[in-house]
N, C-alpha and C positions, 0 to 999 in steps of 0.2 A: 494442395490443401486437403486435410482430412475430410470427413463427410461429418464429424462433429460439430468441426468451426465454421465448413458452409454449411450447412444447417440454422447454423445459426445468424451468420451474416446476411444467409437469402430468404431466409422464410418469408413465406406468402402476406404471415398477420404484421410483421415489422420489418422492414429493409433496414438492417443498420447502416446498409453501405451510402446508401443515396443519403440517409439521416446524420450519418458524420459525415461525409462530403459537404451539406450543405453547412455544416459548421466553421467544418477547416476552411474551405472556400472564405469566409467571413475574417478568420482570427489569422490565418495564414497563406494571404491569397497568391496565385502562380504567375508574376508578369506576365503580359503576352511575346511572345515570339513565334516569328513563322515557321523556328524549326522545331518548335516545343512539340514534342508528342505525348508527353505522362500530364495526367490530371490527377488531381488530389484525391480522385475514386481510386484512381490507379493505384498510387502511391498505399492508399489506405488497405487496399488488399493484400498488397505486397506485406505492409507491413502485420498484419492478422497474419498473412502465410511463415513469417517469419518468425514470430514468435511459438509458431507450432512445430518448427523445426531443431535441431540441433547442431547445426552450423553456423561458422563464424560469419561476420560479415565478409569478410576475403572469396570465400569460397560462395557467398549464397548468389542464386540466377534466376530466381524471380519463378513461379509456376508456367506452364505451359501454355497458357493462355494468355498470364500475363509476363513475359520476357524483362528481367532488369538485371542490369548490375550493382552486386552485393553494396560496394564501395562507394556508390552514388546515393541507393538507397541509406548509407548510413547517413550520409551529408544530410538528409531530408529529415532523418531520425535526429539526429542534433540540433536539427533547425527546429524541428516542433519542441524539441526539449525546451530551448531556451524561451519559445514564442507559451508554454504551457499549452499548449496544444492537446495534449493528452489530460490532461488536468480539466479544460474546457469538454472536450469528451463524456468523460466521466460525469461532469456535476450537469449535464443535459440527460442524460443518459436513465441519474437518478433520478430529476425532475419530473423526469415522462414516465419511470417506473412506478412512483409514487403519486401518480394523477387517478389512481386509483387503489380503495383499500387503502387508504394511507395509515391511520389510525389502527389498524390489526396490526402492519407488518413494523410498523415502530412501536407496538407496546413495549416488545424483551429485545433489547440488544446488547449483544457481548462485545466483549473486549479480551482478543490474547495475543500473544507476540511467538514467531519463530525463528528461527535461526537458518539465514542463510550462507552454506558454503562459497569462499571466495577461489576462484579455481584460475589466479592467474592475473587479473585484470590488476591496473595499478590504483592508485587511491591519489592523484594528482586531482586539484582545487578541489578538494573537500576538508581545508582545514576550518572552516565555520562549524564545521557538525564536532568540531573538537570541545574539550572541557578547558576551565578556564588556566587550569594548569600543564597542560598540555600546549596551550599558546605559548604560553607566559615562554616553556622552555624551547619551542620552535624559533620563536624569535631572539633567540641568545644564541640558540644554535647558527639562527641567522649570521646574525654579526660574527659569531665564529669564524664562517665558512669565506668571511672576505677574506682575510689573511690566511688563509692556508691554501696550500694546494690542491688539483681537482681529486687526485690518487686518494688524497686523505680526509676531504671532506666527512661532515659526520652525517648519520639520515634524520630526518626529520620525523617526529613521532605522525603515525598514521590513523586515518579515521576506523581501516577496516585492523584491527589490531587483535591479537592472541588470543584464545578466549580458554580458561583455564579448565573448565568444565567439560569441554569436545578435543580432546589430547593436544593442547596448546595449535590447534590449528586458526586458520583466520577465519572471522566468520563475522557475518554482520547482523542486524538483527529486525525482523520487520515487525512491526506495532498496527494491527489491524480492527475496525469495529467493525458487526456486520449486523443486521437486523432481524427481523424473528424466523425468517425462512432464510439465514447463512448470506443475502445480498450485499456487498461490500460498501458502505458509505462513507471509509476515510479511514485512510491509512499514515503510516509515517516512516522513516528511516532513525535508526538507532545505532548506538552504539551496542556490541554484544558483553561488554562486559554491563552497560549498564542495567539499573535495575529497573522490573516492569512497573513499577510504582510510580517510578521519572517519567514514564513514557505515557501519561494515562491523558495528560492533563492536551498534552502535545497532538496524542492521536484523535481528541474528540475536537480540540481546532482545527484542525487538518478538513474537520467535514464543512463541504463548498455551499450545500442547499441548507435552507431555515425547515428544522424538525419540529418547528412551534412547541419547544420542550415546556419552558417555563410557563406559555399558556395553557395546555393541558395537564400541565401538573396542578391545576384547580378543578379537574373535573374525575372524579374516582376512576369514569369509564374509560378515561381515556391518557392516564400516566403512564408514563414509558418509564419503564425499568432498565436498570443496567446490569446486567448477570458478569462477574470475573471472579479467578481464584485467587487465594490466596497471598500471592505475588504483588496485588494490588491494595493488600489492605494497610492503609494509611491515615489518619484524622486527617488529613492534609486532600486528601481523595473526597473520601467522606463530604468533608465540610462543602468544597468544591461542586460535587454531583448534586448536590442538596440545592446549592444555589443556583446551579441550572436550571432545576427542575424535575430532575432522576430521581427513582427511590433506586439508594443503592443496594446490590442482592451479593455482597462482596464476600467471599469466604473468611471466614476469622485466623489468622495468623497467627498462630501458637507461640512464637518466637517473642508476641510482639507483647507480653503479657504471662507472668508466672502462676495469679491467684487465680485457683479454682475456682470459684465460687464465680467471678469475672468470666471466664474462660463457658462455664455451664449456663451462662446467663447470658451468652452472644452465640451460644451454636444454634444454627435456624433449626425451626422448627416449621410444622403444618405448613402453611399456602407457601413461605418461602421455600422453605426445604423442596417442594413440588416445580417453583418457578425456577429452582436454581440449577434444576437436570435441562432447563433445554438452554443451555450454557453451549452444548456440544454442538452446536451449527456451527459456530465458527473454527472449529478443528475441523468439520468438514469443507468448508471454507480453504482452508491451507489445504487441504487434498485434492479438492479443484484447482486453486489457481498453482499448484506445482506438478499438475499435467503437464503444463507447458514448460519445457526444456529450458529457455532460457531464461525462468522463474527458478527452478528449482537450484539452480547452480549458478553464480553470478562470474560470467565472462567479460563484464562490459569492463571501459575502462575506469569508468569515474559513476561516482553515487547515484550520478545527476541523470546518467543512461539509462542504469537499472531500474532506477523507481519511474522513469519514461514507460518502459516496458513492464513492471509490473502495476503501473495507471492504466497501460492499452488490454494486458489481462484481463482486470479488475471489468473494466467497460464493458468486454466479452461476457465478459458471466453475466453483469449486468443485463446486458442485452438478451441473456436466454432468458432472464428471468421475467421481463416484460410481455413478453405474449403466453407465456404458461398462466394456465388457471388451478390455482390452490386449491 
């Protein structure tokens, strides 16, 4: 393990290690047996050393301290996937982050989406994240594929799919919020062809803890803003954010409107224009969480792995970000 990632699992002011053990313990506890030797601390380090690595699971043996095999650990890594375990993590993680200073670090928070390379893994049961047109013809393909043969079978349309913009390569797309110093409070998984506008609404349900948005959106001092570009601008967003409780600080869309006079009379200006620069925490954001190797490039086999591991990311930063003083 790096000296960045223990650093931050062991520090003196916060133990994440014993603080997510005591969690998983609760959400994913380990039978007893008398020949059990791994514990959920175990398990939990292996898996932080694992995501700061760049090896498959086939090949990964656990640090030297702590000895596993790659192929066991991923069985443990699937088993938290579906138990949400990583999900559970995280929204503790905030909890405890936000038990102090709360109202500073949710005033501005952004919203943007990256694009990640698919390098291999296959896209088996993630046809739910499909469009509704995209079912419709999977299941015709279905019935096709009774009566013909296995040679000629046809394939079935896929979630992680061409994306016309990055040299028709595959690529998926991740939908992130983060708060006014870049800490991640709820992400999503997308389609790459789709648009960041679709994904606005998705990514701020995704957030597990209550930001008491709509109640401080009655006190000037204490409104939280939502900073995003362009990409996101929509009446449909707009109207949305509003009823949460956001003022929205959304870049104007040129595309989405021809008249001048329109166009001169939504460019921000004064205290907007000033709140709308510290947008850039969350580009810093995706520059943190794509240190980690198996963030930046998706190896896994299915949707549901990857966003496992970039939830266990996510929690990481989280966690540096709890005993730092701003």
């Amino acid at each position: 393990m790096n000296n960045l990632t223990d650093s931050i699992l062991f520090n003196e002011n916060f133990n994440t290690v014993e603080f997510a053990a005591t969690i998983i313990d609760i959400v994913a506890p380990i039978k007893y047996s008398p020949s059990q030797k791994y514990t959920n601390e175990y398990f939990y380090i292996c898996m932080c050393d694992f995501a700061t690595t760049s090896v498959s699971w086939n090949k990964y043996r656990g640090t030297i301290e702590h000895p596993i095999d790659g192929k066991y650990l991923n069985q443990i890594h699937n088993k938290w996937v579906r138990l949400e375990v990583y999900k559970e993590l995280h929204r503790q993680k905030v909890n405890k982050y936000l038990e102090t200073d709360k109202e500073n670090k949710l005033r501005f928070q952004s919203i943007d989406s990256t694009f990640i390379a698919n390098k291999g893994g296959s896209v088996k049961n993630n046809n739910h994240l499909l469009s509704d047109r995209a079912k419709k013809k999977n299941r015709r393909i279905r019935l096709e594929n009774r009566t013909l043969p296995k040679n000629e079978r046809l394939k079935e349309e896929t979630y992680i799919d061409h994306n016309r913009y990055n040299g028709r390569k595959r690529y998926l797309k991740t939908s992130s919020l983060t708060d006014h110093y870049g800490t991640p409070l709820g992400s999503t998984m997308v389609s790459s062809k789709q648009s960041d506008s679709i994904s606005l609404i998705e990514t701020i349900e995704s957030i597990s803890v209550n930001l008491n948005t709509l109640r401080n959106s009655k006190v000037n001092r204490y409104k939280q803003k939502l900073l995003a570009d362009g990409g996101y601008d929509t009446k449909q967003n707009r109207r949305y954010l509003k009823k949460k409780g956001y003022v929205p600080i959304i870049a104007y869309n040129r595309k989405n409107c021809k008249n001048r006079k329109k166009i001169k009379k939504k460019e921000r200006k004064g205290q907007k224009h000033k709140d709308y620069k510290k947008r850039f925490v969350v580009e810093q954001f995706f520059s943190w969480i794509k240190r980690f190797p198996v963030i930046n490039q998706n190896y896994q086999k299915t949707i549901e792995s990857y966003e496992g591991l970039y939830t266990l990311a996510s929690s990481i930063i989280v966690a540096s970000r709890i005993y730092r003083k701003f």
